[in-house]
C-alpha positions in Angstrom: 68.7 24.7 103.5 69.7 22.3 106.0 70.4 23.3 109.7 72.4 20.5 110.6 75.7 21.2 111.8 78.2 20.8 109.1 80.8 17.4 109.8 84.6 18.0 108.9 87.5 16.2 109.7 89.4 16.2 112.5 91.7 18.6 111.2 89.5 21.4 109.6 87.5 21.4 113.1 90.6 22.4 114.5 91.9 24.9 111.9 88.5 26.6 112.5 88.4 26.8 116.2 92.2 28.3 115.6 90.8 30.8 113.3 87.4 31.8 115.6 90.1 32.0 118.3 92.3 34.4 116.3 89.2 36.6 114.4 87.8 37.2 117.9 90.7 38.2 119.6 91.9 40.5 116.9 89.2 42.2 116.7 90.2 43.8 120.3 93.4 44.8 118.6 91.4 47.6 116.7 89.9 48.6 119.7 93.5 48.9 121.7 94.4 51.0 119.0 91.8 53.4 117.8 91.0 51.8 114.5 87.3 52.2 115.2 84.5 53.4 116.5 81.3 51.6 118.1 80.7 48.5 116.1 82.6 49.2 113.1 85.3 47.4 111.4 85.8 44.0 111.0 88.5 41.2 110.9 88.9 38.0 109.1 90.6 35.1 108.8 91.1 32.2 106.0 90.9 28.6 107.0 93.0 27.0 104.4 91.7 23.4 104.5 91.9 21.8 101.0 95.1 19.2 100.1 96.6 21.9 97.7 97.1 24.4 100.3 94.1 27.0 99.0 91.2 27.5 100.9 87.9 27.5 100.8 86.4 28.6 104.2 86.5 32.1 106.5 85.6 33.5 109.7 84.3 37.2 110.3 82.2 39.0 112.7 78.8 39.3 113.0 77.3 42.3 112.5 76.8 44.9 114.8 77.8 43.6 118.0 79.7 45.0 120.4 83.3 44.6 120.7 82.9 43.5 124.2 80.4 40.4 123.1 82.4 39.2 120.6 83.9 35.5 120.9 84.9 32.7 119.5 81.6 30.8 119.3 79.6 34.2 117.9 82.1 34.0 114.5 80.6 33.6 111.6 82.1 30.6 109.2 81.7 31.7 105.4 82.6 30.0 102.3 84.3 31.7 99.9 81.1 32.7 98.0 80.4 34.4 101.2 77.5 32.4 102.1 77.3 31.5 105.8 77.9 27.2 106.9 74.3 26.6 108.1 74.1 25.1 111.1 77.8 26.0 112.2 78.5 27.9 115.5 76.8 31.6 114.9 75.1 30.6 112.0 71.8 32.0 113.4 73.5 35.8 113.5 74.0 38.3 110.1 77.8 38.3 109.5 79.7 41.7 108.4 78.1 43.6 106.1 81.8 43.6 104.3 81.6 39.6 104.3 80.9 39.6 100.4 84.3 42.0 100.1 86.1 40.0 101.9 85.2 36.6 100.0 85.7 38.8 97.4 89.2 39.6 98.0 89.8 35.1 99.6 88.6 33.6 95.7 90.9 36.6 93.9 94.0 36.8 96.0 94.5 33.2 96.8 97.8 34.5 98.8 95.7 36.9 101.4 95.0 35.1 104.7 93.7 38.1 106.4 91.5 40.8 105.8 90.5 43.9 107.9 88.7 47.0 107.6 88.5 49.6 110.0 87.3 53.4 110.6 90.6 55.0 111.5 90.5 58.5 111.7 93.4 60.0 109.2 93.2 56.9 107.0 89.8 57.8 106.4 90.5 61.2 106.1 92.6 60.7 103.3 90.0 57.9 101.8 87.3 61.1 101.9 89.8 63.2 99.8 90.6 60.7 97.6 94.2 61.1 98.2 96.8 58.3 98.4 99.3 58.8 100.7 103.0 59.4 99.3 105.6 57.7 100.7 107.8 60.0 102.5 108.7 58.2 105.9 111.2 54.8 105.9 108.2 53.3 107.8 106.0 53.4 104.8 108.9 52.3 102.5 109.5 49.2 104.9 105.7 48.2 105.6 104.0 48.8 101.8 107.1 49.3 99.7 105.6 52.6 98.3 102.5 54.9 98.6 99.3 53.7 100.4 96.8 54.0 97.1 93.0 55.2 96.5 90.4 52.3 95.0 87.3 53.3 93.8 84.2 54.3 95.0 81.9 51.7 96.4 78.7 51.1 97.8 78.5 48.5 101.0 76.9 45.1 100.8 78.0 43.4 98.1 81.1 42.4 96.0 81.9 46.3 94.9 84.1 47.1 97.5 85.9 43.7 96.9 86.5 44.4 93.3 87.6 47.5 94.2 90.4 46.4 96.4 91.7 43.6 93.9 92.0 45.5 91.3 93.6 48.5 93.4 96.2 46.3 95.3 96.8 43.4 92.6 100.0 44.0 91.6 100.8 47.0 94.2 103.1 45.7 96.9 101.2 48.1 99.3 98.7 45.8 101.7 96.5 48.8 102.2 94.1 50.3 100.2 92.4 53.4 101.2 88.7 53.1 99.3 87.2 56.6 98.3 84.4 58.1 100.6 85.0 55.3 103.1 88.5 54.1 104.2 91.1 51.6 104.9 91.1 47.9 103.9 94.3 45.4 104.5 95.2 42.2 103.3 98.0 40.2 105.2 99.3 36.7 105.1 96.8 36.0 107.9 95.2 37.8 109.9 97.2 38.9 112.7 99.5 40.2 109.9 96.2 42.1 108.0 95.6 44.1 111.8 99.2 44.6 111.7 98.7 46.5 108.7 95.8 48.2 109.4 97.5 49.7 112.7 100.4 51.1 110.1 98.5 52.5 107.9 96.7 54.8 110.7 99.8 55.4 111.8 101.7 56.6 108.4 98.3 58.4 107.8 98.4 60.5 111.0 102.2 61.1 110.5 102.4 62.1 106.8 99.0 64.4 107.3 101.1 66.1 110.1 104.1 66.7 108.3 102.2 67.9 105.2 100.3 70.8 107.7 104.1 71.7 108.5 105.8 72.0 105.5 106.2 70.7 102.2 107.1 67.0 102.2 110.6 65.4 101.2 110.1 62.5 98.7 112.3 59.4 99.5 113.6 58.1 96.2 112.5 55.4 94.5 115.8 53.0 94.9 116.1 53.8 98.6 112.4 52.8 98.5 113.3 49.3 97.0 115.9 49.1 99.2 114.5 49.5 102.5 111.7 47.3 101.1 113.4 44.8 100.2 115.0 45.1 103.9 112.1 44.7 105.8 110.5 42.0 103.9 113.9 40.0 103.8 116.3 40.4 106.5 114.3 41.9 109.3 112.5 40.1 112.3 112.7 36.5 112.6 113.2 33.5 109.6 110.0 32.0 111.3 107.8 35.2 111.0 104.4 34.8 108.9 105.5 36.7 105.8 108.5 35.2 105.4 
């Protein structure tokens, strides 16, 4: 395998460094909000690149450093195989042990930009029951258009977990997924949007467990559901915003 660093254009150079940029800062948006502990937890971005508009690159972390280490230059850029660009920038480092999930998820889900996992504390707890999580607040029924569902169990390190999340949220409009024995993965339209998604679910997941230890819980019905789905995804927020 050559060490050589890999020549693109112009343009893919720069969608990369965009992407490095975005992965490493991100990844201090799971810190800001609780969404893991120590080196846990990953974020990662597509670099759409080819002339039809799919892609065919990513960018994750390495593994097991330290939030506080983490930069642009220490990203790891995968192809969608998951096989690390020899001779790009951090090419001499391990990336995620969730990178073959996550290519997993880029060659399936040509739509994902975005992919996050994290070890938040009530999402997981309800990943270690098994349990989805019903929807029963107007913030679920906005953000993932229903319940939060349970994939499959999965062992870490290759494509299992990726699988798993495919054939959980294919179909589902949720963009969370809480996998059994282990906890939350989200998909977004890039990856700003996936962290977005991983700070809701935490935050549904805390709430719902809360209201469930108080009482019994109110289901919302399934046309108000629709309704205040289709709200959020259409009419709220900005005509220039990422999922739109």
């Amino acid at each position: 395998m050559s060490n050589e660093a890999p020549v693109f254009t112009p343009e893919v150079d720069a969608a990369i460094a965009a992407a490095r940029a975005d992965v490493a800062r991100l990844h201090s948006e799971l810190v800001s909000y609780n969404l893991i502990v120590w080196t846990g937890g990953n974020v990662s971005g597509r670099v759409r690149v080819s002339e039809d508009g799919s892609a065919d690159l990513f960018v994750i972390k390495p593994s097991g450093v330290s939030y506080d280490d983490l930069a642009p230059e220490n990203m790891i850029l995968c192809d969608l195989d998951g096989n690390v660009i020899a001779g790009s920038e951090g090419s001499e480092r391990s990336p995620s042990s969730d990178t073959a999930a996550h290519a997993y998820v880029y060659r399936n889900m040509p739509e994902v930009g975005g992919v996050v996992h994290t070890h938040s504390t009530f999402a997981v707890a309800w990943a270690a029951r098994g349990e989805e999580i019903p929807c029963v607040i107007t913030a679920m029924a906005d953000e993932f258009g229903g319940p939060v569902p349970v994939g499959p169990f999965a062992i870490i390190g290759d494509d299992s977990i990726g699988r798993g999340i495919v054939e959980t949220l294919s179909g589902h409009r949720s963009r969370a997924v809480l996998m059994q024995n282990h906890g939350p993965f989200t998909i977004g339209t890039d990856a700003k949007d996936a962290v977005k998604a991983a700070v809701m679910v935490e935050d549904v997941a805390r709430t719902v467990h809360y209201a469930r230890e108080a009482g019994p819980l109110i289901p919302i019905p399934q046309e108000s559901i629709d309704s205040l789905y289709n709200r959020y995804q259409n009419v709220y927020g900005q005509s220039g915003d990422t999922r739109r």
